[in-house]
MARLUM-54023 format. One line per 5 residues: their letters; for each residue x, y, z of N, C-alpha, C. Coordinates in steps of 0.001 Angstrom, whole numbers, padded with zeros to 6 digits. Layout:
! residues N
A) X Y Z X Y Z X Y Z ~ ...
This chain:
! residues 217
XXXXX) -032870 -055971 052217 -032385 -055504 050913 -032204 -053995 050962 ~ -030832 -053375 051607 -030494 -052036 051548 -030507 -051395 049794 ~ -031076 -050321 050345 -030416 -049767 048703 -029577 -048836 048274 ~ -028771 -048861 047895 -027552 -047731 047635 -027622 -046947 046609 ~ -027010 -046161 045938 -026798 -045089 045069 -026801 -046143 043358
XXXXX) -025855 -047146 043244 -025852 -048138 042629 -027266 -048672 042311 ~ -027799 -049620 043346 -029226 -050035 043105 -029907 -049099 042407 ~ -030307 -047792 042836 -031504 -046957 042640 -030845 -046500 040896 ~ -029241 -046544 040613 -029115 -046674 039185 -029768 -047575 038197 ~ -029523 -048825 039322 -029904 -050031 038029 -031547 -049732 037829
XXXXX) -032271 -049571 038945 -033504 -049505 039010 -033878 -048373 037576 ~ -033393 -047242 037739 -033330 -046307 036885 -033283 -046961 035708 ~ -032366 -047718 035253 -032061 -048125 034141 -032945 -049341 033239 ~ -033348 -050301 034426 -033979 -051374 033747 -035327 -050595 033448 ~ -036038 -049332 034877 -037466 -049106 034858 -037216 -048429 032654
XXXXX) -036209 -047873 032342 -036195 -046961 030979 -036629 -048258 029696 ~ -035128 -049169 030179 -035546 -049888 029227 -036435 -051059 029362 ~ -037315 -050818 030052 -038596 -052126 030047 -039552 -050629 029846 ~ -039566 -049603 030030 -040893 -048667 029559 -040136 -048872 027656 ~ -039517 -048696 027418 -039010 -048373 025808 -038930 -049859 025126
XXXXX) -039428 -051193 026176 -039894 -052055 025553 -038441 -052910 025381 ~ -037553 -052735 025772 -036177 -053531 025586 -036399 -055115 025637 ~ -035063 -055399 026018 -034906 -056794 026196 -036055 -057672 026691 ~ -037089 -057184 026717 -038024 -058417 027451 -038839 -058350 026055 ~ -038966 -057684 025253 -040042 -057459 024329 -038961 -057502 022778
XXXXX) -039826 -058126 021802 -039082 -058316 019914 -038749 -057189 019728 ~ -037828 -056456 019968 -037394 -054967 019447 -037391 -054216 020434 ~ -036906 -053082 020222 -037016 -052078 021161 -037853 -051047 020116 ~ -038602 -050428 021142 -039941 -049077 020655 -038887 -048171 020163 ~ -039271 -047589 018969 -038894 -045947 018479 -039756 -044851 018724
XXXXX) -040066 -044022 019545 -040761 -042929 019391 -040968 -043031 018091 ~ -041905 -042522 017397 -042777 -041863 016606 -042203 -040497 015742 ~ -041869 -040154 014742 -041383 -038781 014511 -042276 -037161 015159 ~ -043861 -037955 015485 -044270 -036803 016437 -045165 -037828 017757 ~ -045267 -037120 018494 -046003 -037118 019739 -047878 -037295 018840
XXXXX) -048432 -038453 020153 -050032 -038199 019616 -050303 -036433 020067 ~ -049544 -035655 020637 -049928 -034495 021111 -049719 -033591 020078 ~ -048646 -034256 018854 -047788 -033135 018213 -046451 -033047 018004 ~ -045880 -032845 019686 -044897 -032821 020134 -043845 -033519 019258 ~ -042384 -032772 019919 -041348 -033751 019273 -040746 -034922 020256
XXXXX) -040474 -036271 019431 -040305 -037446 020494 -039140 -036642 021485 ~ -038659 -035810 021542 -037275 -035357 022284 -038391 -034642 023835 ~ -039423 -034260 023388 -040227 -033744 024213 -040768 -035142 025600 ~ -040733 -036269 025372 -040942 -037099 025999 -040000 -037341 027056 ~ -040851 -036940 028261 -039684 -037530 029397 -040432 -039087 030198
XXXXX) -038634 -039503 030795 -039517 -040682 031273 -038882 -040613 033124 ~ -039317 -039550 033762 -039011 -040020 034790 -039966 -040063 035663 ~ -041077 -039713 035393 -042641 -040269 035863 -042185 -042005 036287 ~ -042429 -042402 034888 -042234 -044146 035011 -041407 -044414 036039 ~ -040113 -043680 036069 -039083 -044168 036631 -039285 -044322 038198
XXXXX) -039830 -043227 038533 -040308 -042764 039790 -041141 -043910 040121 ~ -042262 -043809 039286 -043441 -045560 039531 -042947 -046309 039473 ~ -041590 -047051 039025 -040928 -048288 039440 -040160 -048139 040543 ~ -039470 -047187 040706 -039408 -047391 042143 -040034 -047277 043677 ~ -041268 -046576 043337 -042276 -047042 044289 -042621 -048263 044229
XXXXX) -043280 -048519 043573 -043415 -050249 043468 -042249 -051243 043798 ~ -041079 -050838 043610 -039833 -051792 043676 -039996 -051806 045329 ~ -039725 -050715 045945 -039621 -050609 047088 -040768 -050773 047696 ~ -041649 -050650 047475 -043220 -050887 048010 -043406 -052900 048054 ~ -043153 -053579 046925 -043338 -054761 046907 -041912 -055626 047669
XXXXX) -040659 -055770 046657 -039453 -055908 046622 -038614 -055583 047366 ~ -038316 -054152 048176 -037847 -053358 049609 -038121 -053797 050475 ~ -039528 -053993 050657 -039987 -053885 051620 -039411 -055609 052347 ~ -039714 -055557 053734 -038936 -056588 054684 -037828 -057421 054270 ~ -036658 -056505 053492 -035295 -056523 052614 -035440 -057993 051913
XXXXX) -036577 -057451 051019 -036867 -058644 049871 -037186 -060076 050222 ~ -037509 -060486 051566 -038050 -061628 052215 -039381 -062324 051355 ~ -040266 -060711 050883 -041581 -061307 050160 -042355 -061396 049014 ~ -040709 -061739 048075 -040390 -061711 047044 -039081 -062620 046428 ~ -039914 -063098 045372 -038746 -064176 045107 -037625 -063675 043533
XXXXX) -037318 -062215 043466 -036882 -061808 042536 -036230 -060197 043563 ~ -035049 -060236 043516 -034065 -060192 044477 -033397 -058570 043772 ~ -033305 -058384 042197 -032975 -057372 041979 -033912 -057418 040414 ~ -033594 -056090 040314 -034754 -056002 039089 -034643 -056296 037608 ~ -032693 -056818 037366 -032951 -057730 035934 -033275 -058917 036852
XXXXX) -033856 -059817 037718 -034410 -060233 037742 -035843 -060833 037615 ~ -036063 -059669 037256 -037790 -058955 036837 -037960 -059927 035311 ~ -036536 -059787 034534 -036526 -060055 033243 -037341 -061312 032723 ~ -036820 -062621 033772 -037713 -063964 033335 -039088 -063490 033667 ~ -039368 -062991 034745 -041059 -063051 034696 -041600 -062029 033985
XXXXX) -041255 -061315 033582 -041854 -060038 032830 -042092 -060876 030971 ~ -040637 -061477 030597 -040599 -061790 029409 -041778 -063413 029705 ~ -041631 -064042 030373 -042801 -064702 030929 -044317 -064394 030690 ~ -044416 -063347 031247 -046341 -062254 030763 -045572 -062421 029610 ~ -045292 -061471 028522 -045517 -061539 027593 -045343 -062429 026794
XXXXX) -044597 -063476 026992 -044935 -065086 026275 -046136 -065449 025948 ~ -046912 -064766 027355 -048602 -065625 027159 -048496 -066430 028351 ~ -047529 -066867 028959 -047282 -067777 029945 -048700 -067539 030618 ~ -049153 -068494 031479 -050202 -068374 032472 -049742 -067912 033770 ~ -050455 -067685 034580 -050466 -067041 035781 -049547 -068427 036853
XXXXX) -050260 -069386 036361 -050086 -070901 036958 -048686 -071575 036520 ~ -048677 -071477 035402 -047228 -071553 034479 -045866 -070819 035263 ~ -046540 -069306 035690 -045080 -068271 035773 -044968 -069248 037004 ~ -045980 -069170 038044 -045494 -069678 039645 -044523 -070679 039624 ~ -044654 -071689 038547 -044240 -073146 038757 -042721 -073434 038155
XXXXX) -042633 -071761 037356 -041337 -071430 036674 -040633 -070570 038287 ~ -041146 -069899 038679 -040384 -069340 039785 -039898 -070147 041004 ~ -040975 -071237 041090 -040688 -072111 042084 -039345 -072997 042053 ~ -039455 -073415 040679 -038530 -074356 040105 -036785 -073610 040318 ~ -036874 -072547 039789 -035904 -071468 039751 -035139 -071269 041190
XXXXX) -036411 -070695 041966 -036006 -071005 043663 -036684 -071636 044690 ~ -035994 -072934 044487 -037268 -073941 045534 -037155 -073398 047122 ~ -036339 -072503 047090 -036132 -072103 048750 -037163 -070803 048854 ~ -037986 -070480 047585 -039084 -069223 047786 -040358 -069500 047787 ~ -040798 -069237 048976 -042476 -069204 049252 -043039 -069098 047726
XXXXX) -044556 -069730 048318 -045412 -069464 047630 -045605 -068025 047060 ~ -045654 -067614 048435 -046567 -065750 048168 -045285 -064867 047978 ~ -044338 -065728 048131 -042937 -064489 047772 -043125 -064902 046220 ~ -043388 -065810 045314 -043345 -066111 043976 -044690 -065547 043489 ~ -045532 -065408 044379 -046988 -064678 043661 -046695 -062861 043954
XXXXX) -045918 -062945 044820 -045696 -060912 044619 -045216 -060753 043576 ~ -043829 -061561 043779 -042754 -061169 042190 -043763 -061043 040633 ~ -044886 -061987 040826 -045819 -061885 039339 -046861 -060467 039981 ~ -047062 -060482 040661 -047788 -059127 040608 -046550 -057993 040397 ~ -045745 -057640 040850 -045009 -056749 040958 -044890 -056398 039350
XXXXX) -044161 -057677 038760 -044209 -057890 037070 -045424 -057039 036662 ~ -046608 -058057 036772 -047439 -057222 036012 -047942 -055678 036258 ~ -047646 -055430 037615 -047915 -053859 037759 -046580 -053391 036787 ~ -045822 -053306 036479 -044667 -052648 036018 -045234 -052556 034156 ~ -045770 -053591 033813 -045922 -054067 032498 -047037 -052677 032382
XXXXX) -048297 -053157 033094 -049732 -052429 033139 -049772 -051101 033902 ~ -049171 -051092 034931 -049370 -049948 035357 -050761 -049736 036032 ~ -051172 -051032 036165 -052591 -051379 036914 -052294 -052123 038854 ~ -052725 -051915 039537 -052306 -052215 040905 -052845 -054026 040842 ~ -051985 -054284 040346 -052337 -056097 040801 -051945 -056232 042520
XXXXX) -052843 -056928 043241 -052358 -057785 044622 -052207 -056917 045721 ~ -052689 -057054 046998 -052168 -056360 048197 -050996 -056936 048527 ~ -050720 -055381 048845 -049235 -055160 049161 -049189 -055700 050863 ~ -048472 -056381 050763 -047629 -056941 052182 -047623 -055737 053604 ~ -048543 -056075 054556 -049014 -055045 055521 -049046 -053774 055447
XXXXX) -049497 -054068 053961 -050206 -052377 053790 -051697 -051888 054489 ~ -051452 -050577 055062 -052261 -050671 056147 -053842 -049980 055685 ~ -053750 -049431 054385 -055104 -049203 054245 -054762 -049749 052348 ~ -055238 -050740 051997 -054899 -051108 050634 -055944 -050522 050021 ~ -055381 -049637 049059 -056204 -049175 047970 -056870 -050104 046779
XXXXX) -057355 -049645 045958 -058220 -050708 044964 -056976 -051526 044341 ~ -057239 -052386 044774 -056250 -053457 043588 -056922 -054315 042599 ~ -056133 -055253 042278 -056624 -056204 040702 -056718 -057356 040783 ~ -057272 -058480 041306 -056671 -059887 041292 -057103 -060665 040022 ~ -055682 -060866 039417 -055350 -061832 038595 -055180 -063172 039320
XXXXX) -055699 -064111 038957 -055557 -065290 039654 -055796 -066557 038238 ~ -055973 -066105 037470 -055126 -067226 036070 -055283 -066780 035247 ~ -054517 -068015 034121 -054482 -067654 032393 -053729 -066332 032450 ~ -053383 -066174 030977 -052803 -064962 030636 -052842 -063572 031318 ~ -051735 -062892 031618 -051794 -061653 031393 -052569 -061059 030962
XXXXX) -052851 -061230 029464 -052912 -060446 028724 -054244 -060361 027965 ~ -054914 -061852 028249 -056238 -062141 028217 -056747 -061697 029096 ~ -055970 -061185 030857 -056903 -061088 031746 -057138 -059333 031476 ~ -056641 -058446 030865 -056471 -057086 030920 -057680 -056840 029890 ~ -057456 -057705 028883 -058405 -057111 027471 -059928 -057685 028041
XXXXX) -060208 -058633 029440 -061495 -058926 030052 -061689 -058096 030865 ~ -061300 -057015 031589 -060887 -056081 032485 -061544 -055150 031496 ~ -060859 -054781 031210 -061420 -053251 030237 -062276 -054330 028715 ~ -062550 -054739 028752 -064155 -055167 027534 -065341 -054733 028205 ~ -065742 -054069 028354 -066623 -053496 029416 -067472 -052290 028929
XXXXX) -068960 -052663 028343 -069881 -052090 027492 -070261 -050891 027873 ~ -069747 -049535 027572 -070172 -048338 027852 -071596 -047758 028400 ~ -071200 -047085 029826 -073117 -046976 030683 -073237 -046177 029947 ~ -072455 -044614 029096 -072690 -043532 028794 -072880 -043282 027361 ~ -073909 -042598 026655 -073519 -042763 025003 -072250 -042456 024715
XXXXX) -071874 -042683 023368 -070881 -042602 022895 -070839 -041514 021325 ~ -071513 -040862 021551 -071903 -039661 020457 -070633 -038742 020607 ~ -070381 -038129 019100 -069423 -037458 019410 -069608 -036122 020058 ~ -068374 -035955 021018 -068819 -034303 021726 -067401 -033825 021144 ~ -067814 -032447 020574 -067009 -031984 020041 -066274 -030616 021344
XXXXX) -065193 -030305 021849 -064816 -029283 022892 -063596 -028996 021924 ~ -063350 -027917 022470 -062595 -026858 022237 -061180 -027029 022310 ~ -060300 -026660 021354 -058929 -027006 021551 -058235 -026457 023058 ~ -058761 -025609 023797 -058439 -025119 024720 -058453 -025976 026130 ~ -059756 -026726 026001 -060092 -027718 026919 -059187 -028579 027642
XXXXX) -058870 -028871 028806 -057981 -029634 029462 -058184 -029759 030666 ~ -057481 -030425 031264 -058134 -031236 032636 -058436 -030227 033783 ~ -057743 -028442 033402 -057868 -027660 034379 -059100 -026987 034118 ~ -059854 -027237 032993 -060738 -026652 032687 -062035 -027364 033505 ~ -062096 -028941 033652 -062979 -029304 034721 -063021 -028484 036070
XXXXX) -061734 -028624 036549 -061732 -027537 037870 -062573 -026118 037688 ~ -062536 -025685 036755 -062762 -023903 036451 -064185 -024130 035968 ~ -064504 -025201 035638 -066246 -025220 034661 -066491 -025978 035635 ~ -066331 -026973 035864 -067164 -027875 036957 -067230 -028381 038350 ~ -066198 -027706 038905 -065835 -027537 040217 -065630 -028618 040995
XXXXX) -064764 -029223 040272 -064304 -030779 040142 -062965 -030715 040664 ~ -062707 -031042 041639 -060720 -030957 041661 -060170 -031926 040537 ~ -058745 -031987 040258 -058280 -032791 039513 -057265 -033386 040144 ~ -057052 -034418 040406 -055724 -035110 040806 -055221 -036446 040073 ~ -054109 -036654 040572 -053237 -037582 039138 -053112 -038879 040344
XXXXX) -053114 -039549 039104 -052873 -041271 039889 -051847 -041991 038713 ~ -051329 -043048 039263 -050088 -043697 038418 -050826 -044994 038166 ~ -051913 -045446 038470 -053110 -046613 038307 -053817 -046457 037118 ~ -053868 -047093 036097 -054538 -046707 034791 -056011 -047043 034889 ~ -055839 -047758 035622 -057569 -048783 035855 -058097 -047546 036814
XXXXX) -057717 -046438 037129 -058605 -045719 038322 -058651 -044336 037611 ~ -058160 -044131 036296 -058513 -043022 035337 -059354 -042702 035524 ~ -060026 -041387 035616 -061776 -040653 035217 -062393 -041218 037060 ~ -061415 -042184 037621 -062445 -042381 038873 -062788 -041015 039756 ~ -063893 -041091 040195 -064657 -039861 040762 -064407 -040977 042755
XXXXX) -064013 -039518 043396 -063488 -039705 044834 -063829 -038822 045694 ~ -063495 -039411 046626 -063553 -037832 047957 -065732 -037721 047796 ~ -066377 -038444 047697 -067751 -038382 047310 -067828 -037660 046078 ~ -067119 -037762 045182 -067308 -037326 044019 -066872 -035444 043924 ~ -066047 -035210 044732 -065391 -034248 044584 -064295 -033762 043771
XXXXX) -063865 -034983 043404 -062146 -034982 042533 -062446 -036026 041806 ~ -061578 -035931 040450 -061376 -037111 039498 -060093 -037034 039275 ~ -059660 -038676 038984 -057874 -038570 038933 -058199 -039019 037617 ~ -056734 -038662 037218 -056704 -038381 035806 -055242 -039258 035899 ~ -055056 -040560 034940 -053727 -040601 034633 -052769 -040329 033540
XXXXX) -051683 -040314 034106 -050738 -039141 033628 -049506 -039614 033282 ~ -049376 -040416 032791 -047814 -041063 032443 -048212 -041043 031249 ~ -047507 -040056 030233 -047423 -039729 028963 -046981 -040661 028263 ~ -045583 -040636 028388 -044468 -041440 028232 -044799 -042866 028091 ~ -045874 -043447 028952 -046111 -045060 028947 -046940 -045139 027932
XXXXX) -048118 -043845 028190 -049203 -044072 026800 -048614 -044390 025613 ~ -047348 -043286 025122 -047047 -043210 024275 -046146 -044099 023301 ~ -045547 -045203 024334 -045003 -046449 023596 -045951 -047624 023823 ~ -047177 -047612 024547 -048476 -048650 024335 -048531 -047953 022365 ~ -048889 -047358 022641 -049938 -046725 021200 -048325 -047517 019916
XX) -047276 -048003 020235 -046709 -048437 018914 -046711 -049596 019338 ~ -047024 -049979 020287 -046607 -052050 020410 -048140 -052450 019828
């Protein structure tokens, strides 16, 4: 699966309108008249996202020219994506993809649902196909989407929860400068605040833009 100037458009295009909630979802999202920051919605860029779908496209989907994957271009994404959010089951989507293409593997029909749900979540579902050092991933392995995310994060706080009041000034560079903490960014939402490197660095995630149309759906 070469990719041309064309492809990396469409890619562009579907990654905008599946972050802004399009055709796979009842409506399309409106920005907000301000930002949770303030900001004006014009201030929102989305080519973070865009960038994270096409790593992932090409990371899952690219890779051995779409052999290990049973969703071939990315409005193809559309049935299984609108699929998760049906509620469909994990077991359900497979048996819909299978049906669709009886000539696609098993595990080429179980990437295409991980791939989906990383795009949706922004959480690393599934090892990636001879990836040579796989980072933390997610395994979903049934029922909902969407039941499996809200069991994922239900997860009873080790730390109190008292309010700490900081300073409007405060921001993620300020760990570096007060606590001698590096800061680095991850596109994994599930690995937010994770402490690395033996607890030298914390990644912080950083896709504005995605937060910011979660917070209206």
């Amino acid at each position: 699966m070469s990719h041309t100037s064309t492809d990396s458009e469409l890619i562009d295009a579907h990654a905008l309108e599946l972050l802004r909630g399009g055709s796979c979802t009842q409506g399309q999202s409106i920005p907000r008249k301000r930002l949770f920051n303030g900001d004006q919605p014009t201030q929102l860029a989305h080519d973070a996202f865009a960038e994270y779908y096409r790593q992932q496209w090409n990371l899952i989907a690219g890779h051995g020219d779409g052999q290990y994957v049973a969703t071939q271009t990315p409005k193809d994404m559309d049935r299984v994506i609108e699929r998760i959010r049906q509620g469909g089951t994990r077991g359900a989507i497979l048996s819909d993809l299978r049906l669709t293409d009886p000539n696609a593997s098993e595990e080429a029909c179980l990437n295409s649902i991980n791939l989906a749900a990383r795009l949706i979540t922004m959480m690393k579902f599934g090892v990636v196909k001879h990836q040579a050092v796989p980072r933390r991933h997610i395994h979903w392995d049934a029922g909902p989407l969407s039941n499996f995310v809200k069991d994922y994060w239900n997860v009873p706080p080790v730390l109190g929860c008292e309010p700490v009041r900081l300073p409007k000034s405060f921001n993620a560079w300020s760990v570096e400068m007060v606590g001698g903490i590096q800061v680095g960014f991850t596109d994994n939402i599930a690995d937010h605040l994770l402490l690395v490197e033996d607890d030298s660095k914390v990644l912080i995630f950083h896709h504005a833009s995605f937060l910011e149309y979660q917070i209206q759906r």
